[in-house]
C-alpha positions in Angstrom: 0.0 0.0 0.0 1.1 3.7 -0.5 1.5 4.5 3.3 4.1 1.5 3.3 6.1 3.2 0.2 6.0 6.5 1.6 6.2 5.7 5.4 7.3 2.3 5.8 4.4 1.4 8.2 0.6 0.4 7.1 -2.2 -1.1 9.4 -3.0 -4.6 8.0 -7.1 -3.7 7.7 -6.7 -0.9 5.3 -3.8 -2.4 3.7 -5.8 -5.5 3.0 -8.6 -3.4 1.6 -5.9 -1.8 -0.6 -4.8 -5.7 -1.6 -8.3 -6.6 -2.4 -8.5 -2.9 -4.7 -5.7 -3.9 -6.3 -7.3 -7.5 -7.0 -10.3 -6.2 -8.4 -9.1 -3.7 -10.7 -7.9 -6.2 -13.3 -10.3 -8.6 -12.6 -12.8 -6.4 -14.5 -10.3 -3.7 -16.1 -8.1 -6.0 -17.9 -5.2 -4.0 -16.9 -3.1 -3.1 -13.1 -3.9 0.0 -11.9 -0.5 1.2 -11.5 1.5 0.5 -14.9 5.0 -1.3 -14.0 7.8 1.2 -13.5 5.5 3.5 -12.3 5.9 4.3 -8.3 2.4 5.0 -6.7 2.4 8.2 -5.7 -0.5 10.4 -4.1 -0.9 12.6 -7.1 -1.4 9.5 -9.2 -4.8 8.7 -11.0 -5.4 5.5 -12.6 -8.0 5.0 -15.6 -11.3 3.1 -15.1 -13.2 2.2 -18.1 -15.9 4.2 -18.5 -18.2 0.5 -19.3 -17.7 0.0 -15.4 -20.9 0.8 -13.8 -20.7 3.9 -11.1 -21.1 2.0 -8.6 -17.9 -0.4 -9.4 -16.0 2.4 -10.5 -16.8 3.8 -7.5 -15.8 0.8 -5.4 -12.3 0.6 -6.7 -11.8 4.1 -6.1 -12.7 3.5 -2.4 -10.6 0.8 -2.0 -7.6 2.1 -3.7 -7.7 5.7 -1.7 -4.1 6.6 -0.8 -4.8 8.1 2.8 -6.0 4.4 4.6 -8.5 5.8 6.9 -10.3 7.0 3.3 -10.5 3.1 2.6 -13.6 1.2 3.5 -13.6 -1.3 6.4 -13.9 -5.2 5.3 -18.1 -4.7 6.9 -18.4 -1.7 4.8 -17.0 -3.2 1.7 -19.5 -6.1 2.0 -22.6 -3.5 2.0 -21.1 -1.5 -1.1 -24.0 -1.5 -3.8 -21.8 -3.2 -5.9 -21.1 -5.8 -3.9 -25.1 -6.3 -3.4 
């Protein structure tokens, strides 16, 4: 996760919500979110196709926020809309 690249620390919750982000982005993008080569940084935006409903879109974005208190618990990932 980003806080681990930038801080060298990370709280295994979010970072496992970052994992499961990271997971899921290919799984229905086709692609890694974060090209290889490329460092994540906080400034960095990553493309979501635009077939993606909102609501998946959405999720990704949730679970790939670089501050980790902006990413969702594991109980509020499971009530995501998308995830209904």
């Amino acid at each position: 996760p980003p806080e681990w690249n930038h801080f060298g620390w990370y709280y295994a919750k979010p970072a496992t919500i970052w994992s499961l982000g990271i997971l899921l982005h290919p799984m229905v993008c086709r692609e890694h979110p974060f090209r290889r080569g490329h460092n994540i940084s906080w400034d960095h935006q990553f493309s979501l196709s635009q077939q993606l409903s909102q609501e998946c879109q959405d999720l990704i974005r949730w679970c790939l926020s670089m501050l980790d208190v902006d990413r969702p618990s594991l109980e509020g990932l499971l009530c995501d809309p998308w995830m209904q």
